[in-house]
C-alpha positions as CSV (number, residue, x, y, z in Angstrom):
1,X,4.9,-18.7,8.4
2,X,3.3,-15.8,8.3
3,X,3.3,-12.5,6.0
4,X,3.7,-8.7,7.7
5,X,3.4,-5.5,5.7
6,X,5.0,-1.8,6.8
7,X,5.8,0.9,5.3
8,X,7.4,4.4,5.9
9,X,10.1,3.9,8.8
10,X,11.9,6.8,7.5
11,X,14.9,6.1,9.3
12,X,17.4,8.5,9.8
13,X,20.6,6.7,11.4
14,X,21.3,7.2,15.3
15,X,21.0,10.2,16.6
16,X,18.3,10.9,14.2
17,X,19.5,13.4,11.3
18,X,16.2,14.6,10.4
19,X,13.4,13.8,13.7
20,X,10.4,13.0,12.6
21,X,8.9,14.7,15.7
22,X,8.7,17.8,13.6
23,X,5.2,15.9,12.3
24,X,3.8,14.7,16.1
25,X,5.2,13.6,19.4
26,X,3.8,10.1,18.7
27,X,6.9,9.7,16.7
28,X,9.4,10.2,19.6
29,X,11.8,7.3,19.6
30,X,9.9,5.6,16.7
31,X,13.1,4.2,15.5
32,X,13.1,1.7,18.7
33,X,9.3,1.6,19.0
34,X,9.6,0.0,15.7
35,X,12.3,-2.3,16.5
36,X,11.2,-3.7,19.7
37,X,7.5,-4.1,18.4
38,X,9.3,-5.9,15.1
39,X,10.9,-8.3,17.3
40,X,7.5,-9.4,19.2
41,X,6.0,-9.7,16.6
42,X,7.7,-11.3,13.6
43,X,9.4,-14.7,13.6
44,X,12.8,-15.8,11.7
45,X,10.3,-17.6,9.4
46,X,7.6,-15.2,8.5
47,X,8.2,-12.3,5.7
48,X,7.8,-8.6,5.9
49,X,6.8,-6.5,3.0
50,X,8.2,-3.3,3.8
51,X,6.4,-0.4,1.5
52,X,9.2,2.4,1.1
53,X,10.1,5.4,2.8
54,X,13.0,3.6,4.4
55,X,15.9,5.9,5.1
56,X,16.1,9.1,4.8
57,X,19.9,8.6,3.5
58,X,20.8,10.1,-0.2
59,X,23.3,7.7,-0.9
60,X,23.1,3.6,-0.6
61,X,26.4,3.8,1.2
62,X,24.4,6.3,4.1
63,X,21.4,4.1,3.9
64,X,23.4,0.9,4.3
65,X,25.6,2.1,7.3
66,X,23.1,4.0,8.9
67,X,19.7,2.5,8.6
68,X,19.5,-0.6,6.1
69,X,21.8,-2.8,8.8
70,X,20.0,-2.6,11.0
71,X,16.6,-3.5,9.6
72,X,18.2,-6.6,8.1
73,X,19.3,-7.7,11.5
74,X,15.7,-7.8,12.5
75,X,13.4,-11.1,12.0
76,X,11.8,-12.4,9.0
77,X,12.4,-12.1,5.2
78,X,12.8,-8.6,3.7
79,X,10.8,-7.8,0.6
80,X,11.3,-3.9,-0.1
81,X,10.1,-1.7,-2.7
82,X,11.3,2.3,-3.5
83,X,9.1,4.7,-1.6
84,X,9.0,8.6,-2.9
85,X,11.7,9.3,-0.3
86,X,13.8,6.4,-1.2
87,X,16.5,8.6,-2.7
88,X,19.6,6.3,-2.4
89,X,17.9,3.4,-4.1
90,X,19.9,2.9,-7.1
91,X,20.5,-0.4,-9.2
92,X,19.4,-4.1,-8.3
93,X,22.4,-5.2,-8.7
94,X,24.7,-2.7,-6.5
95,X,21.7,-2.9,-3.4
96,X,22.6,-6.4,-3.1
97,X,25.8,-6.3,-3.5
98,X,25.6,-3.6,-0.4
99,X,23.1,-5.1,1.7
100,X,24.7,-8.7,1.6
101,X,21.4,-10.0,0.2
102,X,19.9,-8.8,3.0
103,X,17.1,-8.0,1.1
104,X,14.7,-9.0,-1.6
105,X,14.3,-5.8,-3.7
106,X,10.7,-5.2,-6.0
107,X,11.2,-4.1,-9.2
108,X,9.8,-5.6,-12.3
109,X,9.9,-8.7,-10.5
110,X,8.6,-10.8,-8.0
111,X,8.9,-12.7,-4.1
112,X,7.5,-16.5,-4.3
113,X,5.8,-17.6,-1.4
114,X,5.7,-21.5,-1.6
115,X,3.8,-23.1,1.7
116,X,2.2,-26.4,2.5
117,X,-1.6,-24.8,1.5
118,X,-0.5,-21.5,0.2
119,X,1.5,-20.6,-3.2
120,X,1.1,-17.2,-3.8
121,X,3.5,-13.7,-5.1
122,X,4.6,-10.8,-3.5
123,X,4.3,-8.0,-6.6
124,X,5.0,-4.2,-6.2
125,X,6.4,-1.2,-7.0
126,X,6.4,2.4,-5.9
127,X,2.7,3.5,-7.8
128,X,2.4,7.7,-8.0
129,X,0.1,10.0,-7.3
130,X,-3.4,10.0,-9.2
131,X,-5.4,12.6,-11.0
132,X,-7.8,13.1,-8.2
133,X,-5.0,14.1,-5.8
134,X,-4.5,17.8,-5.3
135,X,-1.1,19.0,-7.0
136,X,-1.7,16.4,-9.8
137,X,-0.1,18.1,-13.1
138,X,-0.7,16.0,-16.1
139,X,2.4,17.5,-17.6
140,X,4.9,15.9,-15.3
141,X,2.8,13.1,-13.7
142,X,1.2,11.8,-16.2
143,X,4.5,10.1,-18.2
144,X,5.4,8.9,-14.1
145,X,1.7,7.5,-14.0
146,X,2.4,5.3,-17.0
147,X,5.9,4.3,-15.7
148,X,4.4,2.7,-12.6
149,X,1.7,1.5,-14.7
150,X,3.7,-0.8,-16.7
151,X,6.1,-1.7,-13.7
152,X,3.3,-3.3,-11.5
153,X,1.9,-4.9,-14.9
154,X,5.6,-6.2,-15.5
155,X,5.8,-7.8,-11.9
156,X,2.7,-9.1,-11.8
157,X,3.2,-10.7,-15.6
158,X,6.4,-12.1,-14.2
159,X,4.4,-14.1,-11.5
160,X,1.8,-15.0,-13.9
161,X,4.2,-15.8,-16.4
162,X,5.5,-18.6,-13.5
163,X,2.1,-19.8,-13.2
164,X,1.2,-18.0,-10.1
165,X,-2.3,-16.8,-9.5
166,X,-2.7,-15.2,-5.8
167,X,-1.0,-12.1,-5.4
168,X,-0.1,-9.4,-2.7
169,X,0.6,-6.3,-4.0
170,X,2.4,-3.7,-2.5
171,X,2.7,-0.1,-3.2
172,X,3.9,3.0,-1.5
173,X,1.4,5.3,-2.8
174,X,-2.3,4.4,-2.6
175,X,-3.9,2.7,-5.7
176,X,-6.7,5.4,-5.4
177,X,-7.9,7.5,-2.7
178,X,-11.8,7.9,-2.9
179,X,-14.1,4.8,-2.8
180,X,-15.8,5.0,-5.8
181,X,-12.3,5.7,-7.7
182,X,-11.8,4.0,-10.7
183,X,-7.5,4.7,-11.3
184,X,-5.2,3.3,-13.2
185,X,-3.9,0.8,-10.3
186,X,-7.7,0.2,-9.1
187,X,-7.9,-1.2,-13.1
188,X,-4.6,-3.6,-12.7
189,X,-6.0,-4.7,-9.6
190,X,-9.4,-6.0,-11.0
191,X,-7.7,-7.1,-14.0
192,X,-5.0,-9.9,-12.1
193,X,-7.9,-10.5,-9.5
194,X,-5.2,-9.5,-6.4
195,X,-6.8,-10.1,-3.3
196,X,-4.3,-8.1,-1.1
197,X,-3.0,-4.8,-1.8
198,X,-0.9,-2.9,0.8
199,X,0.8,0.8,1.2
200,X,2.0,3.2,2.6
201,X,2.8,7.0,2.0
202,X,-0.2,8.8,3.8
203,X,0.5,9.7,7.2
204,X,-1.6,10.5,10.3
205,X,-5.2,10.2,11.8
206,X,-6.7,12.9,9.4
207,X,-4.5,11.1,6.5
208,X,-5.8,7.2,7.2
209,X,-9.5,8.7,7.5
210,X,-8.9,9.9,4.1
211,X,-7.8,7.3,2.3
212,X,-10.3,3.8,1.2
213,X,-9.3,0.9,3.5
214,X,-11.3,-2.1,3.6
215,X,-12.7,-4.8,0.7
216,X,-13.6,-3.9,-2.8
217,X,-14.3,-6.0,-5.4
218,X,-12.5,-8.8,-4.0
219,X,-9.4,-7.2,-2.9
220,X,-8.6,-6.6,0.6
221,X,-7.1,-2.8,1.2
222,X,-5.0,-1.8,4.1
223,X,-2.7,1.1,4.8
224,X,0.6,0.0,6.7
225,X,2.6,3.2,7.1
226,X,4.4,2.6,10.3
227,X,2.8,5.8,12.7
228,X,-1.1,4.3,11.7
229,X,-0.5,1.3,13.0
230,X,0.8,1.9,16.7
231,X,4.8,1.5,14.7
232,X,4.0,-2.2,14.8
233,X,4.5,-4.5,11.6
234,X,0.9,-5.7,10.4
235,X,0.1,-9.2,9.7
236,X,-1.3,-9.3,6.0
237,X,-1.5,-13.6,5.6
């Protein structure tokens, strides 16, 4: 078994409703770029942490008919968390209920991963923005900040609390952005000792460049949104 990460398919049911060729002509036909690269690589076994920015839909029903379905046809175990575009995601209870359990939703929770040699917890949620990003108004993001803040605490606490100690964690937004940055999620990080932290959210050559990928202080970094990595699932574990 193995354990894949990606993030930002913004789907947007067939034919597209909103293109996402508007930001390149590398995402021409992404949709079944993703698809048929999905089903090379994943097997029925092995789980995919997918990091938000699913459908474009507004409405779980849209979502479901449109995009949702068709993901959960696709190999592998879905664990998904809420990207900043994720506007139909709505209760736990109702997104199971419409995706036939399809999927393992992140939200103050967690995803056990019990193997042969290998016990370890998927954690997650959506993270925000943080104070070094441009736009950043303390006003309105800093009482969103704190939200995440206590929901990746509260999933993590919730595999701890089971007696797991390895964790991935996934995010949509970055946990910081600059190398020497010491935020909020860079903090929660060091303070579980993850050793895996995946996300999404940033978009493009000029984007990824920006962005810190690679170890720090024991925790291996890596950016999954779907157009950085050729639209191929990435294999994480």
């Amino acid at each position: 078994m193995h354990i894949y990460a990606i993030g930002d398919l913004h789907f947007s049911g067939v034919p597209e409703a909103k293109p996402m060729t508007v930001f390149g002509e590398h995402w021409d036909n992404h949709r079944q770029h993703i698809i048929e690269n999905w089903k090379k690589a994943v097997a029925p076994e092995d789980i995919v942490v997918l990091c938000g920015d699913i459908s474009w839909a507004m409405k779980l029903s849209d979502a479901v008919k449109d995009d949702l379905r068709y993901v959960a046809e696709l190999p592998g175990k879905k664990v998904v968390l809420r990207g900043n575009h994720d506007y139909w995601w709505t209760g736990l209870t109702k997104m199971k209920q419409a995706t036939g359990d399809a999927f393992f939703f992140l939200q103050n929770n967690f995803y056990p991963v019990n193997m042969k040699d290998a016990r370890l917890a998927i954690c997650g949620s959506r993270g925000w923005l943080t104070p070094v990003c441009d736009g950043y108004n303390p006003e309105t993001d800093d009482s969103i900040l704190r939200h995440e803040e206590l929901r990746i605490k509260a999933s993590l606490d919730a595999a701890k609390n089971e007696g797991y100690e390895d964790f991935i964690l996934a995010l949509h937004y970055p946990p910081f952005y600059l190398a020497e940055e010491n935020s909020v999620f860079k903090q929660i990080i060091d303070e579980y000792e993850v050793k895996t932290c995946v996300f999404g959210h940033i978009h493009g050559v000029e984007g990824a460049a920006a962005v810190f990928e690679g170890e720090r202080d024991g925790c291996s970094y890596k950016l999954v949104s779907c157009d950085t990595q050729g639209f191929t699932p990435v294999r994480i574990r």
